[in-house]
Backbone as JSON Lines, residues from 0, in Angstrom:
{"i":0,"aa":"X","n":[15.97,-33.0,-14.28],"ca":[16.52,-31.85,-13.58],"c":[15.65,-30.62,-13.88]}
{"i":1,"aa":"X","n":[15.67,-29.85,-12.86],"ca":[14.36,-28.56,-12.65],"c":[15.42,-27.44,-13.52]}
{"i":2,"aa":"X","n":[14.5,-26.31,-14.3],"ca":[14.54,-25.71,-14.77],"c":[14.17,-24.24,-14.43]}
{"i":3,"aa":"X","n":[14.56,-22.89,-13.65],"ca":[14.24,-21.8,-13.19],"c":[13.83,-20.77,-14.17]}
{"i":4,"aa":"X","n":[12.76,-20.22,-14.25],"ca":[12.56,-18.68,-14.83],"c":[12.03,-18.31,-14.33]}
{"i":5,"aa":"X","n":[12.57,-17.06,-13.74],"ca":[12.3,-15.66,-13.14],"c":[11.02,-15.5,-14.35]}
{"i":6,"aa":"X","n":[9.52,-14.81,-14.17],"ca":[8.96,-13.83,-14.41],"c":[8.63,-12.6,-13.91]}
{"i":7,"aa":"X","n":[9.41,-11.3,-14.62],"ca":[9.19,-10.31,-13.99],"c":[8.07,-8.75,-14.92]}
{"i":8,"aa":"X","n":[6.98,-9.2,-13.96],"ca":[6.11,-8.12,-15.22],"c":[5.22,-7.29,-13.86]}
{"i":9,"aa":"X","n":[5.04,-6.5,-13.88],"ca":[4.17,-5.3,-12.79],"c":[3.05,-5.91,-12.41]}
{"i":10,"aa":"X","n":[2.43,-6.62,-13.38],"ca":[0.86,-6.92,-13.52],"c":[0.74,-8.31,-12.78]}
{"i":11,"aa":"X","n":[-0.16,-8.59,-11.7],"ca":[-0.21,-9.54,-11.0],"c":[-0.85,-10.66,-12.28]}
{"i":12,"aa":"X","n":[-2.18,-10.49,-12.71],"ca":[-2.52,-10.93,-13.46],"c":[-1.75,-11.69,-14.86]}
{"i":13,"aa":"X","n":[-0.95,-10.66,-15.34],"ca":[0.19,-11.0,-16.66],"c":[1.01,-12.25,-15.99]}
{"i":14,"aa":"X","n":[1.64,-12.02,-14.59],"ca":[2.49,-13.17,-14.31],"c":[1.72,-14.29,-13.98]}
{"i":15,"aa":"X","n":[1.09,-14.28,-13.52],"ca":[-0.07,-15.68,-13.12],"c":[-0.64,-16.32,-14.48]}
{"i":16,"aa":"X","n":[-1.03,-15.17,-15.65],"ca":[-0.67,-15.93,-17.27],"c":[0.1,-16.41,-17.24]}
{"i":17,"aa":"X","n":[1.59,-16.13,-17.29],"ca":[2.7,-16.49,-17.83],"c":[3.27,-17.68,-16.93]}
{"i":18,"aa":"X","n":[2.78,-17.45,-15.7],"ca":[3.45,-18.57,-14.87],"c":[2.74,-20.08,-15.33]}
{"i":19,"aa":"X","n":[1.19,-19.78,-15.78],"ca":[0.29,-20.95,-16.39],"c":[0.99,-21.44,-17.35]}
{"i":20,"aa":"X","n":[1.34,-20.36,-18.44],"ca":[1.61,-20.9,-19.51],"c":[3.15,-21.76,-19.71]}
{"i":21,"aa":"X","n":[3.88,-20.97,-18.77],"ca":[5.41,-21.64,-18.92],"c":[4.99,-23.36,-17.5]}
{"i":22,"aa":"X","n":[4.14,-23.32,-17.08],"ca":[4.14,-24.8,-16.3],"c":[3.62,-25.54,-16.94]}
{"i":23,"aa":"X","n":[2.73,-25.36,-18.32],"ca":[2.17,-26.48,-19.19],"c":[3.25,-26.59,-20.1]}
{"i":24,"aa":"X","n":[4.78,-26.1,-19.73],"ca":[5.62,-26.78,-20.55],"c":[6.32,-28.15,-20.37]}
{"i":25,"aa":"X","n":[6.66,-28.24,-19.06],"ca":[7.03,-29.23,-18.32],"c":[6.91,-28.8,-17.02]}
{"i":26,"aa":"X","n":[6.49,-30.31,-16.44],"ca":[6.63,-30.43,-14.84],"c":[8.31,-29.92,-14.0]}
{"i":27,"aa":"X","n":[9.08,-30.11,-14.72],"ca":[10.25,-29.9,-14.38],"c":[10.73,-28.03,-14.22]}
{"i":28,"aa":"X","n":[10.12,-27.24,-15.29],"ca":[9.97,-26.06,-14.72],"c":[9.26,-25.38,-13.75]}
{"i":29,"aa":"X","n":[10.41,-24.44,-13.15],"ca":[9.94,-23.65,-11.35],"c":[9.98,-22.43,-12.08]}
{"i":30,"aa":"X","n":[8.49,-21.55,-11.53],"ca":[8.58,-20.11,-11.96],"c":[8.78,-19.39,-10.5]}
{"i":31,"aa":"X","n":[9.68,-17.99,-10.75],"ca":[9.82,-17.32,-9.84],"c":[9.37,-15.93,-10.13]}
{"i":32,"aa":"X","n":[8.69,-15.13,-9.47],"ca":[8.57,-13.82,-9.8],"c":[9.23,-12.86,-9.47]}
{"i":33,"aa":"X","n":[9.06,-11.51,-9.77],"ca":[9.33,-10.49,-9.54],"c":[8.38,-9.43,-9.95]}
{"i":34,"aa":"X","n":[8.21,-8.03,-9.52],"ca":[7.16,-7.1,-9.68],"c":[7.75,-5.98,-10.3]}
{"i":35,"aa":"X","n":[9.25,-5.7,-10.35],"ca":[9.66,-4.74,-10.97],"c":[11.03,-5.55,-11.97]}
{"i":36,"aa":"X","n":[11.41,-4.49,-12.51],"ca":[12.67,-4.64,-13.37],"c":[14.02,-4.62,-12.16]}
{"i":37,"aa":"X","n":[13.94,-3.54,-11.15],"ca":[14.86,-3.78,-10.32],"c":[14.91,-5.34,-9.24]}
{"i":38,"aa":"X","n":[13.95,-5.43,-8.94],"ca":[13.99,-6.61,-8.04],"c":[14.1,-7.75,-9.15]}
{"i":39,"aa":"X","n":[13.85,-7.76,-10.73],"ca":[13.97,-8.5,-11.24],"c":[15.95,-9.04,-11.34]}
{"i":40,"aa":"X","n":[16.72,-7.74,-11.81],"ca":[17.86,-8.03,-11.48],"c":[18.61,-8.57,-10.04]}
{"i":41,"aa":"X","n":[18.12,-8.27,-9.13],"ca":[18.2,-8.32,-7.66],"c":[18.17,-10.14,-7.47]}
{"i":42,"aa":"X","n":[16.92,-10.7,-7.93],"ca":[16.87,-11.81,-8.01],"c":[17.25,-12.92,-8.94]}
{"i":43,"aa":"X","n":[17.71,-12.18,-9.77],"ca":[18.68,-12.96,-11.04],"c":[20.22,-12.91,-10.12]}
{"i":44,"aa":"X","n":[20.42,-11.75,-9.97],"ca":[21.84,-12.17,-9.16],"c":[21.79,-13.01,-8.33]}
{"i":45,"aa":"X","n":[21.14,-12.97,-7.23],"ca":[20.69,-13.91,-6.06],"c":[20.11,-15.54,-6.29]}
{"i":46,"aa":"X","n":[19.7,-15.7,-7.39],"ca":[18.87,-17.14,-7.7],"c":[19.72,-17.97,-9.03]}
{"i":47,"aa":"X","n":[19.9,-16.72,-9.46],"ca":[20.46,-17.38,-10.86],"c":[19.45,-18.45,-11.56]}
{"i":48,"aa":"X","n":[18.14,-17.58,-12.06],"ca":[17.75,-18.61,-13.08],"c":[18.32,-18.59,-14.41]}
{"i":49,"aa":"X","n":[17.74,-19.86,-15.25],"ca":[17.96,-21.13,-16.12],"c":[17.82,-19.43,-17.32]}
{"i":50,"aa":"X","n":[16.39,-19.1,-17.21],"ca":[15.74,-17.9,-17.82],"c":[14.84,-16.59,-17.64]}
{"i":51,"aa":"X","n":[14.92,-15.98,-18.06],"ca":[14.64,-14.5,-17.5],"c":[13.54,-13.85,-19.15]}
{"i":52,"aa":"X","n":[12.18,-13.92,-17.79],"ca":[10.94,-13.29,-18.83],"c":[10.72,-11.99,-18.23]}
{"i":53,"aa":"X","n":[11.21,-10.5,-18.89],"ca":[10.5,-9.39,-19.3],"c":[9.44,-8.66,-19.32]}
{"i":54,"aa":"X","n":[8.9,-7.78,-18.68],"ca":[8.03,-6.8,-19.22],"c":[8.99,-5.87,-19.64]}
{"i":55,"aa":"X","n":[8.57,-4.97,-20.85],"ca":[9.19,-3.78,-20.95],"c":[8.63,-3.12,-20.26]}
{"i":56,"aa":"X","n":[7.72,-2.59,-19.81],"ca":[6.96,-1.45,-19.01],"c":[7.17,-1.67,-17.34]}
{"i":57,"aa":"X","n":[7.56,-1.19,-16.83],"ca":[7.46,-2.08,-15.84],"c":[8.17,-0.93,-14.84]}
{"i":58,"aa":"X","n":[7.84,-0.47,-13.72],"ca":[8.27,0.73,-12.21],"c":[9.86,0.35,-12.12]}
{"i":59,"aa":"X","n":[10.53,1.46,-11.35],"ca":[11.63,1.48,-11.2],"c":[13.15,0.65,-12.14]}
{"i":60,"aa":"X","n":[12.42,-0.42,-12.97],"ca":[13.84,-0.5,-14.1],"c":[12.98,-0.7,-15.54]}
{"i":61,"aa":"X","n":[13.14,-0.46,-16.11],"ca":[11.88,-1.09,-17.75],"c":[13.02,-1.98,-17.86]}
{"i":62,"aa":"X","n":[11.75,-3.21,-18.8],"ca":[12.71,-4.47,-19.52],"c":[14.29,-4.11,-20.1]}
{"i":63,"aa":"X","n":[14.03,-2.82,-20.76],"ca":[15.52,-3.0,-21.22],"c":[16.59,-2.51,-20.41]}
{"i":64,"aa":"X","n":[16.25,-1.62,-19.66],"ca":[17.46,-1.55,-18.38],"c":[17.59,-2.58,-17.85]}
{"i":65,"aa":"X","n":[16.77,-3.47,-17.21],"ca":[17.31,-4.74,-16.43],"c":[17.97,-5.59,-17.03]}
{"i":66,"aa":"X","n":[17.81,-5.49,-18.61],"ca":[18.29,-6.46,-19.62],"c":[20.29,-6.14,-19.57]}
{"i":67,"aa":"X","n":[20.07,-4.8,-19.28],"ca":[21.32,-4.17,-19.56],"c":[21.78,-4.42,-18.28]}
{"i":68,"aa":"X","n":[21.09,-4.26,-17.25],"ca":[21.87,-4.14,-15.86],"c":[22.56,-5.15,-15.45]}
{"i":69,"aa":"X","n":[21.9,-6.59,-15.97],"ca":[22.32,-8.03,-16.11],"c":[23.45,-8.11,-16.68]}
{"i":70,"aa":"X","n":[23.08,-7.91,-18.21],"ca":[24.43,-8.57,-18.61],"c":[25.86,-7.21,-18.34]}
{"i":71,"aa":"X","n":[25.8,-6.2,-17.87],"ca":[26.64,-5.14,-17.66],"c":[27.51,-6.15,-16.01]}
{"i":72,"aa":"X","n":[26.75,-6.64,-15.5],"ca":[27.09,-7.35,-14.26],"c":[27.57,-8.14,-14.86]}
{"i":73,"aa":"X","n":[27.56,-8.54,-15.96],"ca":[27.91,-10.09,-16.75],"c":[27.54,-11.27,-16.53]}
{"i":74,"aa":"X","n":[25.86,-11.1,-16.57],"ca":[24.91,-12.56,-16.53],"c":[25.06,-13.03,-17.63]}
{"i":75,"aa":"X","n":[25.01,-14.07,-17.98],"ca":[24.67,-14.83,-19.46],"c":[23.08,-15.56,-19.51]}
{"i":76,"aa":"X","n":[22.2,-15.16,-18.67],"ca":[20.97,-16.15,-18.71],"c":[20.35,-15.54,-19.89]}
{"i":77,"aa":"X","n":[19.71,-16.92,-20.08],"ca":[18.77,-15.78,-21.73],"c":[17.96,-15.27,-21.5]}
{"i":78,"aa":"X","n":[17.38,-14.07,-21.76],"ca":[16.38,-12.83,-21.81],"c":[15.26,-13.18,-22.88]}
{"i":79,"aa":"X","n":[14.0,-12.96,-22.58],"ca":[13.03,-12.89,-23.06],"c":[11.93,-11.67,-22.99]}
{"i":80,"aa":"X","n":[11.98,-10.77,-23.77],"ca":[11.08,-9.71,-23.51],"c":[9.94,-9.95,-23.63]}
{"i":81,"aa":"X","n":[8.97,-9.93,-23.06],"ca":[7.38,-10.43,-23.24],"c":[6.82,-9.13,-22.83]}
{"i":82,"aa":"X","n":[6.21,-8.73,-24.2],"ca":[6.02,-7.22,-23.72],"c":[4.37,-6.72,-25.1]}
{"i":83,"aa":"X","n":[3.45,-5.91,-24.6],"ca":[2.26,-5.2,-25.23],"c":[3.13,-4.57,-26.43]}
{"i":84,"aa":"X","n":[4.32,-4.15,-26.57],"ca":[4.63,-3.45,-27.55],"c":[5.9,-3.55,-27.97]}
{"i":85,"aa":"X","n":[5.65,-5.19,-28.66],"ca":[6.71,-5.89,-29.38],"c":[6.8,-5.03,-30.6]}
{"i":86,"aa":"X","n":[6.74,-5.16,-31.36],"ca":[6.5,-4.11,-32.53],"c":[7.36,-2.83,-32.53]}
{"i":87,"aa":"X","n":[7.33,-2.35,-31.07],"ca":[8.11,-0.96,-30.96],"c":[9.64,-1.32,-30.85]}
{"i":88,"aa":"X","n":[9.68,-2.28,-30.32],"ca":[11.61,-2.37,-30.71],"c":[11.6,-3.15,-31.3]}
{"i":89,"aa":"X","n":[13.16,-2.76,-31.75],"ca":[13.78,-3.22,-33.17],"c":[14.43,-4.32,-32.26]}
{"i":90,"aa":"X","n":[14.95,-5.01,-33.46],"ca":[16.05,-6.23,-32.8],"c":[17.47,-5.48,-32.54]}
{"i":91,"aa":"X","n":[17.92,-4.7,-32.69],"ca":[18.9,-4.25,-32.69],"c":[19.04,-3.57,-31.42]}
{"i":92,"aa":"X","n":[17.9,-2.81,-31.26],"ca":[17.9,-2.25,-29.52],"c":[18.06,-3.22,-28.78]}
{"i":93,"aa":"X","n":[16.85,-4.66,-28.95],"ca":[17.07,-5.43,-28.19],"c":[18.48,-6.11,-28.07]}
{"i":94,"aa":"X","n":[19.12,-6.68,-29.24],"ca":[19.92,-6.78,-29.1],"c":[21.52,-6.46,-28.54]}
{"i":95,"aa":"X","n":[21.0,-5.28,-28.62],"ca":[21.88,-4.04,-27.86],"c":[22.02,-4.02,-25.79]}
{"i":96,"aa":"X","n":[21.0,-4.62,-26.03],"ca":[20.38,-4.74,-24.35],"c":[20.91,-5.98,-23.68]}
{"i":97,"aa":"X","n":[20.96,-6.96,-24.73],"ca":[21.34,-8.52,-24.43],"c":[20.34,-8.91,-24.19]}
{"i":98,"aa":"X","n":[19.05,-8.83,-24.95],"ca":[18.02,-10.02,-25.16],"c":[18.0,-10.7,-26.3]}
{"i":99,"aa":"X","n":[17.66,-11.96,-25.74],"ca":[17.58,-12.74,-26.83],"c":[16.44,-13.41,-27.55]}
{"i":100,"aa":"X","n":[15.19,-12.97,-27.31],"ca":[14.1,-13.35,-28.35],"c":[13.11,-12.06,-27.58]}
{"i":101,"aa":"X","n":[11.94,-11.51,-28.61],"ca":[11.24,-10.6,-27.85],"c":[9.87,-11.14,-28.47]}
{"i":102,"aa":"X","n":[9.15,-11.32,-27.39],"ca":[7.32,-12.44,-28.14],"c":[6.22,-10.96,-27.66]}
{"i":103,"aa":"X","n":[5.25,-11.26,-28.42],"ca":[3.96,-10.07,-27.99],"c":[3.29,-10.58,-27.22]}
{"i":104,"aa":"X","n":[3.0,-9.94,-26.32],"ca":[1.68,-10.61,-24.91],"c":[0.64,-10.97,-25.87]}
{"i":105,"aa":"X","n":[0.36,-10.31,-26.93],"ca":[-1.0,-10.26,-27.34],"c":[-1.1,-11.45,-28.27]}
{"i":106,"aa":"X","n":[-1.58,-12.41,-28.59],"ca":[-1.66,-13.44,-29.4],"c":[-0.76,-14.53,-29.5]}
{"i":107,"aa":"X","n":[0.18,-14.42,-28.92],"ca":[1.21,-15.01,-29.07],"c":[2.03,-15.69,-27.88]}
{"i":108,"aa":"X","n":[0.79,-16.21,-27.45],"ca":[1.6,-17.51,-26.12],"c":[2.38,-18.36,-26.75]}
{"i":109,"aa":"X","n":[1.7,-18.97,-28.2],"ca":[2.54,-19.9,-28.87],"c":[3.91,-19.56,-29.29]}
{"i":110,"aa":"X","n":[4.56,-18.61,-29.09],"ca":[5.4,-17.76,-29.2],"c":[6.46,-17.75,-28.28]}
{"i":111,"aa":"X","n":[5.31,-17.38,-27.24],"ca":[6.34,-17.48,-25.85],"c":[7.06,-18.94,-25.59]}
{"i":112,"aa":"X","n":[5.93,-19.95,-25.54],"ca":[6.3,-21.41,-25.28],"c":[7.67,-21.79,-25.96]}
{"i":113,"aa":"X","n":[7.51,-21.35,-27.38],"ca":[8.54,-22.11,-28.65],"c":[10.17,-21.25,-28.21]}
{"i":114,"aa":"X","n":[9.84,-20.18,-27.66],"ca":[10.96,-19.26,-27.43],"c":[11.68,-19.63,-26.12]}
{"i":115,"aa":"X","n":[10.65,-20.41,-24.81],"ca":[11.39,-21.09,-23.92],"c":[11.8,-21.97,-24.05]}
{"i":116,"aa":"X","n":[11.57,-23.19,-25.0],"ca":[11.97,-23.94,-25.0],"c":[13.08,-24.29,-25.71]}
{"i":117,"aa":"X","n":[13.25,-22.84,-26.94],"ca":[14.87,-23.35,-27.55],"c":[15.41,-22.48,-26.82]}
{"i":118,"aa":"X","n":[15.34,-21.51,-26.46],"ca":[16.52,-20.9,-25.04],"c":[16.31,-22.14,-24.16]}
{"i":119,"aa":"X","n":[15.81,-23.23,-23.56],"ca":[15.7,-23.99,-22.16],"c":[16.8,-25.26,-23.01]}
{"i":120,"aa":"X","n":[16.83,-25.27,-24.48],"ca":[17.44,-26.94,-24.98],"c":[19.11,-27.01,-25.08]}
{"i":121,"aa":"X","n":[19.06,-28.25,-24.12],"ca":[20.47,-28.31,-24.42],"c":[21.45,-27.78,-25.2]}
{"i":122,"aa":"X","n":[22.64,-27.55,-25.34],"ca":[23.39,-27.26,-26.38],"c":[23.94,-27.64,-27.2]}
């Protein structure tokens, strides 16, 4: 059974990373994009993916408003912030937002992978 995550990051380039990196997880995951934080919520309501990847930086909503705008609607999908400036939030903001793991663009694909896949594992 197929597996959905929304990637939503500004940067054409960043998502075409991320879309590489989350399809060498399994064949069974479908990536979907988005270009902003607003259309990112827009299409979480509308699609309802499995999981939801983050930019913080990002035109018209940043990662953590959309994070908020979601679960304020009362999504439960898990959140992943994938963001240049992991470091700058705390877990507690994030947590505050309703994300649930936050990985650094910078070095740390191995990061990203390990973080989809225990948000993607059964319960």
């Amino acid at each position: 059974m197929s597996k959905t995550i929304l990637i939503a990051d500004d940067g054409v380039e960043m998502r075409k990373l991320t879309r590489k990196v989350i399809e060498t997880i399994s064949a069974s995951l479908v990536c979907i994009e988005a270009i902003d934080g607003l259309e990112a919520v827009e299409k979480t309501r509308e699609l309802a993916p499995d999981l939801v990847i983050l930019d913080l930086s990002m035109p018209r909503l940043n990662g953590l408003d959309a994070a908020r705008a979601l679960r304020s609607a009362g999504s439960r999908v898990p959140i992943i912030l994938f963001t240049l400036h992991a470091d700058s939030i705390s877990l507690l903001q994030a947590s505050a937002a309703g994300i649930d793991a936050i990985v650094a663009k910078v070095g740390d694909l191995e990061g990203l992978v390990s973080q989809v896949e225990r948000l993607l594992a059964p319960a």
